[in-house]
ROTOR-977336 format. One record per atom (N, C-alpha, C): residue number from 1; residue in three letters; atom name; x, y, z. Coordinates in steps of 0.05 Angstrom, whole numbers. Layout:
<nodes>
NODE, num, residuo, atomo, x, y, z
NODE, NUM, ALA, CA, X, Y, Z
...
</nodes>
This chain:
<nodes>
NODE, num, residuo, atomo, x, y, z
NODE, 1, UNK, N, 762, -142, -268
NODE, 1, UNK, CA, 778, -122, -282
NODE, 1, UNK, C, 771, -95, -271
NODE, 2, UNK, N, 792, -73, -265
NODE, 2, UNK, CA, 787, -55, -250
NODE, 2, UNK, C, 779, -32, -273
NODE, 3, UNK, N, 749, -24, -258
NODE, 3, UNK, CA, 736, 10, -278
NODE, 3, UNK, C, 753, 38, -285
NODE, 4, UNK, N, 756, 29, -259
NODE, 4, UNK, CA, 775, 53, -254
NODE, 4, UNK, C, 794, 65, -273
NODE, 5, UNK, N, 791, 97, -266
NODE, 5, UNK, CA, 816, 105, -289
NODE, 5, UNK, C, 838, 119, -274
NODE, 6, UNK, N, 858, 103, -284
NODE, 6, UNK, CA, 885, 115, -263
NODE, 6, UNK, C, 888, 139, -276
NODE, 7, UNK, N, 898, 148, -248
NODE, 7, UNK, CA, 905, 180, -248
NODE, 7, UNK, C, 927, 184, -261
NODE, 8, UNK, N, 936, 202, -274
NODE, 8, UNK, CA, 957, 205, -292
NODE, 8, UNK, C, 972, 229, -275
NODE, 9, UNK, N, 995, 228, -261
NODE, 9, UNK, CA, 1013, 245, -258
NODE, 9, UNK, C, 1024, 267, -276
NODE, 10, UNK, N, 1007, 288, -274
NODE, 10, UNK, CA, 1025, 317, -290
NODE, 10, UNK, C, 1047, 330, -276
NODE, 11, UNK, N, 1067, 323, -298
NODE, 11, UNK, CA, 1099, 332, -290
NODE, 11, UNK, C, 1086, 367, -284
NODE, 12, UNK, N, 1113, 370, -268
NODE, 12, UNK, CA, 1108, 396, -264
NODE, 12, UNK, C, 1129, 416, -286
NODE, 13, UNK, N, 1123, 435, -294
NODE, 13, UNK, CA, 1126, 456, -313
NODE, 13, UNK, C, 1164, 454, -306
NODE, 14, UNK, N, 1189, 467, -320
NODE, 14, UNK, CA, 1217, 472, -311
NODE, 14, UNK, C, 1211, 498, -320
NODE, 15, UNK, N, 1223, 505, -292
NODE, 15, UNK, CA, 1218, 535, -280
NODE, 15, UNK, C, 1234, 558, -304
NODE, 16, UNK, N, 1218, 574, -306
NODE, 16, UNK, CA, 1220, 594, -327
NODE, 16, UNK, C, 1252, 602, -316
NODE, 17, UNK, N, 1268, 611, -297
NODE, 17, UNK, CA, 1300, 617, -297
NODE, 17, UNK, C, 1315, 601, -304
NODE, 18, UNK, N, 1315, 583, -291
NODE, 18, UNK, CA, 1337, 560, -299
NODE, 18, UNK, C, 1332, 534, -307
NODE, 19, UNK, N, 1308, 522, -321
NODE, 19, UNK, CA, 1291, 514, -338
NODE, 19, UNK, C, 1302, 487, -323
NODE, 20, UNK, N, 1302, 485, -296
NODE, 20, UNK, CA, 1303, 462, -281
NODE, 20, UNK, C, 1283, 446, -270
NODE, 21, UNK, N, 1269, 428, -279
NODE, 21, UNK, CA, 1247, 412, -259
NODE, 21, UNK, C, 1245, 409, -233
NODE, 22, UNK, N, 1273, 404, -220
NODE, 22, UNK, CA, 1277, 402, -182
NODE, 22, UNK, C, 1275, 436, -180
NODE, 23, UNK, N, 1284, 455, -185
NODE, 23, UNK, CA, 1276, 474, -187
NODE, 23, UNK, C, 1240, 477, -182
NODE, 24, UNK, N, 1233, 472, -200
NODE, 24, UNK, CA, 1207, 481, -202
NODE, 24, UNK, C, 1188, 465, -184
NODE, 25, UNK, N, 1194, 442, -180
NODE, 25, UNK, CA, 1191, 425, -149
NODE, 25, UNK, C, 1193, 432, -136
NODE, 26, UNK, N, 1220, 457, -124
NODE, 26, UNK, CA, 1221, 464, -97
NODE, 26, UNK, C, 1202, 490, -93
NODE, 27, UNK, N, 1202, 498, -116
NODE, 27, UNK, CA, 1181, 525, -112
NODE, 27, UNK, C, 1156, 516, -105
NODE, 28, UNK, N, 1137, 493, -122
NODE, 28, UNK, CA, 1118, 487, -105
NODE, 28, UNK, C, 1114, 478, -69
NODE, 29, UNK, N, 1135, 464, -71
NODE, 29, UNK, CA, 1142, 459, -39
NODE, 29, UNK, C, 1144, 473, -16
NODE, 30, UNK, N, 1152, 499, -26
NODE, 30, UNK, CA, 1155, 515, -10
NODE, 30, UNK, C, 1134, 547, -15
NODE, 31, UNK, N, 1118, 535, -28
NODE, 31, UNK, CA, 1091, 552, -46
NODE, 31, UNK, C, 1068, 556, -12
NODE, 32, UNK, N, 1062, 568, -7
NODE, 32, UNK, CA, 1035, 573, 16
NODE, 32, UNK, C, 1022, 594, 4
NODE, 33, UNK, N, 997, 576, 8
NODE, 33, UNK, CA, 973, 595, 10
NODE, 33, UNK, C, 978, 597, -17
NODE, 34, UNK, N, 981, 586, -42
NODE, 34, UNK, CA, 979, 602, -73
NODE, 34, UNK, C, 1000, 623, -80
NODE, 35, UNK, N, 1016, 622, -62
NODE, 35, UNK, CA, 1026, 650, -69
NODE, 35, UNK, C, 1062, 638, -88
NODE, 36, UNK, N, 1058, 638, -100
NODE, 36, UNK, CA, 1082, 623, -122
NODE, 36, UNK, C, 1102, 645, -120
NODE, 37, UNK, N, 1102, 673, -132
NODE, 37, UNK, CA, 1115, 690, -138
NODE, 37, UNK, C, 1128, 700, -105
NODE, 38, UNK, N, 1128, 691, -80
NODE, 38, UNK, CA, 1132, 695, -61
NODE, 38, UNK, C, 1162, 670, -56
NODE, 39, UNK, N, 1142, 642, -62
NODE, 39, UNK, CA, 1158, 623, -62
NODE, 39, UNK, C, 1180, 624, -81
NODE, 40, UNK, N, 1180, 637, -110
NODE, 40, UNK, CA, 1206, 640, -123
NODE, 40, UNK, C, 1211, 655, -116
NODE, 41, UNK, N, 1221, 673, -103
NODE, 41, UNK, CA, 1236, 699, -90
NODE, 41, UNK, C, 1262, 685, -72
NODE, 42, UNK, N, 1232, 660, -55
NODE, 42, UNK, CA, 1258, 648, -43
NODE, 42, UNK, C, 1271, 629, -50
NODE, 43, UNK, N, 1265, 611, -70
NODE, 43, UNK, CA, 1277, 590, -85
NODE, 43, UNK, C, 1297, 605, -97
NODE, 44, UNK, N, 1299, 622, -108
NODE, 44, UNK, CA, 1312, 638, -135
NODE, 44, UNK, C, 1340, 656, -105
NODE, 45, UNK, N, 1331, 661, -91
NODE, 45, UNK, CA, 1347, 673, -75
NODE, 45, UNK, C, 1359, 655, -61
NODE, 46, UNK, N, 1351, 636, -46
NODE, 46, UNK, CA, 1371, 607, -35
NODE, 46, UNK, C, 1392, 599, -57
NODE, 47, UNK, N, 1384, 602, -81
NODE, 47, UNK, CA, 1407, 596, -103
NODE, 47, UNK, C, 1429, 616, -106
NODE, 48, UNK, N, 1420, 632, -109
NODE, 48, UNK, CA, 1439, 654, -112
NODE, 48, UNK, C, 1453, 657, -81
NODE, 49, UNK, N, 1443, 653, -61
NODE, 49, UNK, CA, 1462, 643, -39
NODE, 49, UNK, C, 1483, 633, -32
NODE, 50, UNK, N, 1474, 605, -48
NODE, 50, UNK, CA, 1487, 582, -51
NODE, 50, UNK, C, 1512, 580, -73
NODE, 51, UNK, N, 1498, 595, -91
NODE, 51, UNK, CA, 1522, 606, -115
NODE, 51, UNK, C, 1545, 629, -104
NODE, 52, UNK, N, 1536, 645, -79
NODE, 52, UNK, CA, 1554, 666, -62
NODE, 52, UNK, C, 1574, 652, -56
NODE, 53, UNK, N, 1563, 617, -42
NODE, 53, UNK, CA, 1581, 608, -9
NODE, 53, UNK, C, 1600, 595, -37
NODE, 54, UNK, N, 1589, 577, -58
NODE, 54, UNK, CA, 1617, 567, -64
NODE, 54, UNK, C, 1615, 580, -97
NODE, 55, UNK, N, 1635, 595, -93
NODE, 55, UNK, CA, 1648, 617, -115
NODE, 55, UNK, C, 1655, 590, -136
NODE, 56, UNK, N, 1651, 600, -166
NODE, 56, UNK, CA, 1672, 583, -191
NODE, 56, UNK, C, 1652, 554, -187
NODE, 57, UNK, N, 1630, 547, -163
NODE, 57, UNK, CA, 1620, 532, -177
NODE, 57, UNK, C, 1588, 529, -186
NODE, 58, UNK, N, 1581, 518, -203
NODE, 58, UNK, CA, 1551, 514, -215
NODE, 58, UNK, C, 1531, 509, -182
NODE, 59, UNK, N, 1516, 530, -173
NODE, 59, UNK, CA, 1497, 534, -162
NODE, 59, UNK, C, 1472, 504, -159
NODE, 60, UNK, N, 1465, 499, -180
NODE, 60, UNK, CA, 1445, 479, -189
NODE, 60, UNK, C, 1458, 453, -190
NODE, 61, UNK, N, 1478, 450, -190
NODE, 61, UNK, CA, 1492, 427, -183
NODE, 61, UNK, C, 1493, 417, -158
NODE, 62, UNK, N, 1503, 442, -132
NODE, 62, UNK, CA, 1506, 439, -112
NODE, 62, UNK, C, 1489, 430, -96
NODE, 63, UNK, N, 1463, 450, -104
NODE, 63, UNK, CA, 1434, 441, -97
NODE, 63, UNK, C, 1422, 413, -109
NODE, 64, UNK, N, 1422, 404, -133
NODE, 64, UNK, CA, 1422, 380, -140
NODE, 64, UNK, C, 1437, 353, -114
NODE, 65, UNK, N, 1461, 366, -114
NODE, 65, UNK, CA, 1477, 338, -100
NODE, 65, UNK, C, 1459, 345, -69
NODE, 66, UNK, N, 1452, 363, -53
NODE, 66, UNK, CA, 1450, 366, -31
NODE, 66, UNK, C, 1416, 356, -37
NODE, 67, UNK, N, 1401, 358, -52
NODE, 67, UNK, CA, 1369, 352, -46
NODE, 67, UNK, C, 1375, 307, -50
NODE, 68, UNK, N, 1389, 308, -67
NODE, 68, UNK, CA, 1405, 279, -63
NODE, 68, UNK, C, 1411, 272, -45
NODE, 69, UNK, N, 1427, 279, -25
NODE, 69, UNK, CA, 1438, 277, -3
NODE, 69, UNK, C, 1419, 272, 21
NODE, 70, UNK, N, 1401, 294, 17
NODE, 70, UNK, CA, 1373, 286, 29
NODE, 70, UNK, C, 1357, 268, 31
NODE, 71, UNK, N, 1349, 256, 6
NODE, 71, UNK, CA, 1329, 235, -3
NODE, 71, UNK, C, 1333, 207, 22
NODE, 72, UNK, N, 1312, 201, 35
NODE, 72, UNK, CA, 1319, 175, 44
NODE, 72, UNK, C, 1316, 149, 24
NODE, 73, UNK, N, 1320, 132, 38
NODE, 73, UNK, CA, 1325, 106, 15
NODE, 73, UNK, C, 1307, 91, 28
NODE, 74, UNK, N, 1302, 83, 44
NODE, 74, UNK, CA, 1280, 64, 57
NODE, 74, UNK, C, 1267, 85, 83
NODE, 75, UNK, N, 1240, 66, 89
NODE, 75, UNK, CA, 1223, 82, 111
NODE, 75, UNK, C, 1207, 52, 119
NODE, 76, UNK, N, 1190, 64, 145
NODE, 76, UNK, CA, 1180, 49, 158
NODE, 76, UNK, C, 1152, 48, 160
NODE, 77, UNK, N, 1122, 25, 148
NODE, 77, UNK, CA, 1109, 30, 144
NODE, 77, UNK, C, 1089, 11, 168
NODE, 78, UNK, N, 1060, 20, 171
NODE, 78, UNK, CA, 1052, 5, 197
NODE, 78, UNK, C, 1028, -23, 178
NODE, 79, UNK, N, 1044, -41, 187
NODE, 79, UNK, CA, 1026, -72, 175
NODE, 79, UNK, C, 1007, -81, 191
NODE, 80, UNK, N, 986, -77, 193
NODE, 80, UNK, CA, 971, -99, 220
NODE, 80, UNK, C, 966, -126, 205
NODE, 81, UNK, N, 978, -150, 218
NODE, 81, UNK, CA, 976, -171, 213
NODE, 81, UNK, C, 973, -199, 246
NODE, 82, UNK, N, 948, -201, 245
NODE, 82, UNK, CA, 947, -218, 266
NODE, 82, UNK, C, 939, -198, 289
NODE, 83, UNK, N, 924, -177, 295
NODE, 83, UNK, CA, 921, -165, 314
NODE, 83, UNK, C, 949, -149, 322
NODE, 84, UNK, N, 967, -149, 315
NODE, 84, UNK, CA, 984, -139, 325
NODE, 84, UNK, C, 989, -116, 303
NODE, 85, UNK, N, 1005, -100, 301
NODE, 85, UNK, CA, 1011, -78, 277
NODE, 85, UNK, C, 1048, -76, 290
NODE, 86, UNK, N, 1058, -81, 256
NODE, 86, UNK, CA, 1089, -85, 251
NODE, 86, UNK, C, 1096, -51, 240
NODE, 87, UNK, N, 1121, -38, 249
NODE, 87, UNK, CA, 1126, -30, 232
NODE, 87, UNK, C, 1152, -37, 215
NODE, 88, UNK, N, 1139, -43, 189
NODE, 88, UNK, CA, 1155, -61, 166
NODE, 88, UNK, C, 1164, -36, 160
NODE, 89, UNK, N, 1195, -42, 143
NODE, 89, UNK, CA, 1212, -28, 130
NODE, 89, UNK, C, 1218, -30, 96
NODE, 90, UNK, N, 1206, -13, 86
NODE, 90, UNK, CA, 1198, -11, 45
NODE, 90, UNK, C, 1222, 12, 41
NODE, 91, UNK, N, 1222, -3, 13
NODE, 91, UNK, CA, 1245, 15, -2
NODE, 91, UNK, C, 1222, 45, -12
NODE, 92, UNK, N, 1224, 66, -24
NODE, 92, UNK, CA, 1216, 86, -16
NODE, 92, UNK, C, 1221, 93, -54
NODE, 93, UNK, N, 1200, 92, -70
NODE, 93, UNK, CA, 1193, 96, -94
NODE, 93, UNK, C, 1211, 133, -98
NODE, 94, UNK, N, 1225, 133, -128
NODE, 94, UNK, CA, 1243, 158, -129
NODE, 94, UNK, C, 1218, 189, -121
NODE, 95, UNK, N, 1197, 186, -130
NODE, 95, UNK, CA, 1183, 214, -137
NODE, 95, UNK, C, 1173, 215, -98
NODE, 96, UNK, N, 1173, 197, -93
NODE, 96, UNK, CA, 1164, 202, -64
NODE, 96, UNK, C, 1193, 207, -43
NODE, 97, UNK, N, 1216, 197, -47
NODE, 97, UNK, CA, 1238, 208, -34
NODE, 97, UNK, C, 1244, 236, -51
NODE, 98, UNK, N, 1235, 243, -77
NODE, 98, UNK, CA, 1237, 273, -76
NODE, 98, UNK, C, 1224, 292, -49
NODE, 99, UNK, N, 1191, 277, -56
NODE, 99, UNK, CA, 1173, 294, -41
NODE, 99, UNK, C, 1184, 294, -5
NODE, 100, UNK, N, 1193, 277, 3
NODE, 100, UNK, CA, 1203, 278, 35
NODE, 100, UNK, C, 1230, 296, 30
NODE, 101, UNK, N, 1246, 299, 15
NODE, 101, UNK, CA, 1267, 317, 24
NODE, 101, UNK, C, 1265, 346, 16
NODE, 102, UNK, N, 1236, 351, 6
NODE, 102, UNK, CA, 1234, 376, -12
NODE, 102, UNK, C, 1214, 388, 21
NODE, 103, UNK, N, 1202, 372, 31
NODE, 103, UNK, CA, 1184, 372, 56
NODE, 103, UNK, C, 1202, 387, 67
NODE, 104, UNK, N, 1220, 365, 81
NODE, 104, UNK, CA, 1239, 371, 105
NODE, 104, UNK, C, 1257, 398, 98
NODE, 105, UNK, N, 1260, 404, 80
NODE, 105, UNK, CA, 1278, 433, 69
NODE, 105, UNK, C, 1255, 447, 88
NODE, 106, UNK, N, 1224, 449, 70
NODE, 106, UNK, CA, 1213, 469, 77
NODE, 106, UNK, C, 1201, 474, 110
NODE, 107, UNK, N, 1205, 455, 131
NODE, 107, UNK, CA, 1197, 448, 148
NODE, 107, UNK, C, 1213, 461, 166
NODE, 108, UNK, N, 1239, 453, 152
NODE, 108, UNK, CA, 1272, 456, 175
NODE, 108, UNK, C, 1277, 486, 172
NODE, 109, UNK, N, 1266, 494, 142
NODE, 109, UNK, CA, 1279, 525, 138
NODE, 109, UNK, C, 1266, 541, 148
NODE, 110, UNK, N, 1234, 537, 148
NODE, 110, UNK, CA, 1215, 548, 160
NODE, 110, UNK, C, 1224, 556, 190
NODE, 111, UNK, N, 1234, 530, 201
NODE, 111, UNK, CA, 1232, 529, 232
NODE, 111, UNK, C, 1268, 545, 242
NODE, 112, UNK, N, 1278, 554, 219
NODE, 112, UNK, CA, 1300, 571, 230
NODE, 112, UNK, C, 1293, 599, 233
NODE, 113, UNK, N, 1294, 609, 261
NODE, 113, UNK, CA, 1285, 632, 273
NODE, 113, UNK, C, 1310, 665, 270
NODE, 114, UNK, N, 1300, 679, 259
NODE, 114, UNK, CA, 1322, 698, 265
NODE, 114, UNK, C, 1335, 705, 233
NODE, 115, UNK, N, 1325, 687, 224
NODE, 115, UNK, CA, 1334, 683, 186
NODE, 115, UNK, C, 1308, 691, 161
NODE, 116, UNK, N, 1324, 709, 150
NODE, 116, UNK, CA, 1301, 708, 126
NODE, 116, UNK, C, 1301, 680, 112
NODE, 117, UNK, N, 1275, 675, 105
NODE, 117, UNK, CA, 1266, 655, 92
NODE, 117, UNK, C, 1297, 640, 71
NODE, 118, UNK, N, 1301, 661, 55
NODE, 118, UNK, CA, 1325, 652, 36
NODE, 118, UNK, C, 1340, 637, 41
NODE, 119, UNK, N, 1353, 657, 63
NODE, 119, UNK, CA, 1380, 655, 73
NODE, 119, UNK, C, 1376, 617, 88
NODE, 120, UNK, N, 1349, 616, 103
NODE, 120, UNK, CA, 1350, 595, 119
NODE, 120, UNK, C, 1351, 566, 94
NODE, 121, UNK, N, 1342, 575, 74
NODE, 121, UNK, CA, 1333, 553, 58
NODE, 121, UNK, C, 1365, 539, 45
NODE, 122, UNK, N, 1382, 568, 38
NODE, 122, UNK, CA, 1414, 558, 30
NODE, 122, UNK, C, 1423, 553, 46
NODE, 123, UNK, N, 1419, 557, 78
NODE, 123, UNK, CA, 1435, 549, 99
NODE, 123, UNK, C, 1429, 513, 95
NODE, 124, UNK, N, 1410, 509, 90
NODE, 124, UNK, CA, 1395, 481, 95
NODE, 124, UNK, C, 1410, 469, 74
NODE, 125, UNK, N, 1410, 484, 43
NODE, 125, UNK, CA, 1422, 468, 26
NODE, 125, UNK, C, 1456, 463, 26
NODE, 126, UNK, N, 1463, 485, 48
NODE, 126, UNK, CA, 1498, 483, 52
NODE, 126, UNK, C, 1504, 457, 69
NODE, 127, UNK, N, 1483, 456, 88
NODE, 127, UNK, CA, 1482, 431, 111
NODE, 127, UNK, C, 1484, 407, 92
NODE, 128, UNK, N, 1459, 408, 83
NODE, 128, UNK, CA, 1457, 386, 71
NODE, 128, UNK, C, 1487, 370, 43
NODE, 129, UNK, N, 1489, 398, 34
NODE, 129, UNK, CA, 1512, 390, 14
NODE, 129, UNK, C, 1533, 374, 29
NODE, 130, UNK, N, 1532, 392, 55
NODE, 130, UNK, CA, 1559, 380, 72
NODE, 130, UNK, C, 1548, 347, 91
NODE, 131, UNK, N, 1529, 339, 77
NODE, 131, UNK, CA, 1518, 321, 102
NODE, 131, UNK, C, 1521, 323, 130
NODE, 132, UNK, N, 1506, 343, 138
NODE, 132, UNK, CA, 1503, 356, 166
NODE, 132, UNK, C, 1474, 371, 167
NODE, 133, UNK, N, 1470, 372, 193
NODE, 133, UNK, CA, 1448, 391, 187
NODE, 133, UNK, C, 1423, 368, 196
NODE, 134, UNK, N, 1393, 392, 202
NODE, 134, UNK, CA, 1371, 382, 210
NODE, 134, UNK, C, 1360, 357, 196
NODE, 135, UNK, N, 1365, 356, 167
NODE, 135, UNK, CA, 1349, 342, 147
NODE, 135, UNK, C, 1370, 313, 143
NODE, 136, UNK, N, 1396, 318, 146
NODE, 136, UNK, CA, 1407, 293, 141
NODE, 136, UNK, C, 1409, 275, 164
NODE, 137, UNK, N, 1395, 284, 194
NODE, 137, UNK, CA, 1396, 275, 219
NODE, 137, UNK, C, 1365, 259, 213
NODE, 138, UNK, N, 1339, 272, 206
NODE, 138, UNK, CA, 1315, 268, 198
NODE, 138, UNK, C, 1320, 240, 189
NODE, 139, UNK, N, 1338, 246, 165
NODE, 139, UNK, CA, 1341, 223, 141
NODE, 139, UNK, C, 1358, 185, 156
NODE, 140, UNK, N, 1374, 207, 169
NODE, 140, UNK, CA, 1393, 178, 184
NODE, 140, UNK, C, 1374, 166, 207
NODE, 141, UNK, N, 1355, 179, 215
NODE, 141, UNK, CA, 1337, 176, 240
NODE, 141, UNK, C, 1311, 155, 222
NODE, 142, UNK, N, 1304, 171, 196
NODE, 142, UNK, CA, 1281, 144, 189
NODE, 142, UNK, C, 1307, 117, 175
NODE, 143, UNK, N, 1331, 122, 162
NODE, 143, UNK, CA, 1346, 102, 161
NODE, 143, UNK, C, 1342, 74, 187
NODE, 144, UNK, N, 1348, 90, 207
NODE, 144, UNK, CA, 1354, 74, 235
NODE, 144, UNK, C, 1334, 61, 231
NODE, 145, UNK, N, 1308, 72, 241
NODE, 145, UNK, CA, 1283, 59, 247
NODE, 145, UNK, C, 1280, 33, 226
NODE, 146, UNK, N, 1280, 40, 200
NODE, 146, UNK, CA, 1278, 20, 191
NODE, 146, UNK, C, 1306, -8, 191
NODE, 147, UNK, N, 1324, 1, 193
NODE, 147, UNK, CA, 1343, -15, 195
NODE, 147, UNK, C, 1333, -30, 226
NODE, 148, UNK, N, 1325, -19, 242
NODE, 148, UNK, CA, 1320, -28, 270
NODE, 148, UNK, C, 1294, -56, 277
NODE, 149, UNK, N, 1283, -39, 252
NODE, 149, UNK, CA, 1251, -64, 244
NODE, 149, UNK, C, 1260, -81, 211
NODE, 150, UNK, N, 1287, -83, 212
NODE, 150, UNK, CA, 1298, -104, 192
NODE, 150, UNK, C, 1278, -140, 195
NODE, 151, UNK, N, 1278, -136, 219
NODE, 151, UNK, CA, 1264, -168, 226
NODE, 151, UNK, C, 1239, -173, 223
NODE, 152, UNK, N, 1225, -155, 208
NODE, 152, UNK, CA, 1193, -151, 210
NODE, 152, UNK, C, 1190, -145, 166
NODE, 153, UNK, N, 1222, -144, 161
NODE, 153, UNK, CA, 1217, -146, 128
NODE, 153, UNK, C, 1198, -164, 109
NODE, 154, UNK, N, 1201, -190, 127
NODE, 154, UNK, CA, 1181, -208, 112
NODE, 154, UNK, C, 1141, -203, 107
NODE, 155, UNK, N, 1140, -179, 135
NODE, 155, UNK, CA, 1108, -176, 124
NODE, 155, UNK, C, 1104, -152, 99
NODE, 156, UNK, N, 1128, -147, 92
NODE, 156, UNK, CA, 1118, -129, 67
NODE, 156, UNK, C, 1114, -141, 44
NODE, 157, UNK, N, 1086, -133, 36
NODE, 157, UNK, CA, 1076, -138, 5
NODE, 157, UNK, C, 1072, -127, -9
</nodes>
């Protein structure tokens, strides 16, 4: 019987503006160095972006469907079995396909040159709403892989 005491996951706080939990997810995500009140400047401003590009509709929705849009559904994990190492293809638990598409926002937005922070982060969430863009290429690319190592399903346990 195991001693151990499992760790208990603390939800994270719904962000004091729009009392949204993916909200307050993306602010950590895109949080460096401690500096929070930096990171909501630009969370809070990518929204209001996003609320610019499509007039008449709910902001938080849009972003909702587009961090969805993101999420992968399966990934590819490395099995060594028999001296050899597979990479097997696992379905991908919900709180951890949050955490990969909240990544890739901050990765992809980061890596747009020439853009304030904001601007790059709604650009990402416009892409993505539209399924286009750096993150839904990311997403169809670990799709493939694992679709590609379909034949190696049986060593997952």
């Amino acid at each position: 019987m195991a001693r151990k005491i499992r760790k208990v996951k603390r939800p994270a706080l719904a962000d004091p503006k729009y009392g949204s939990d993916l909200v307050a997810n993306m602010i950590n995500y895109m949080m460096r160095d401690g500096k929070k009140s930096i990171a909501e400047k630009i969370v809070y401003g990518a929204i209001e972006e996003v609320g610019q590009r499509f007039e008449g509709e709910d902001a938080l929705e849009i972003v909702s469907q587009a961090v969805n849009n993101m999420k992968p559904r399966v990934e590819v994990k490395s099995r060594r079995v028999g001296g050899s190492t597979y990479q097997v293809p696992v379905e991908i638990k919900p709180n951890r396909q949050l955490a990969l598409a909240l990544r890739w926002l901050s990765t992809y937005a980061s890596g747009r040159r020439g853009v304030s922070m904001p601007k790059a982060v709604a650009l990402e969430i416009v892409d993505a709403y539209n399924n286009q863009g750096n993150i839904i290429k990311k997403r169809d690319d670990t799709h493939k892989m694992a679709q590609a190592n379909k034949a190696f399903a049986h060593y997952a346990w």
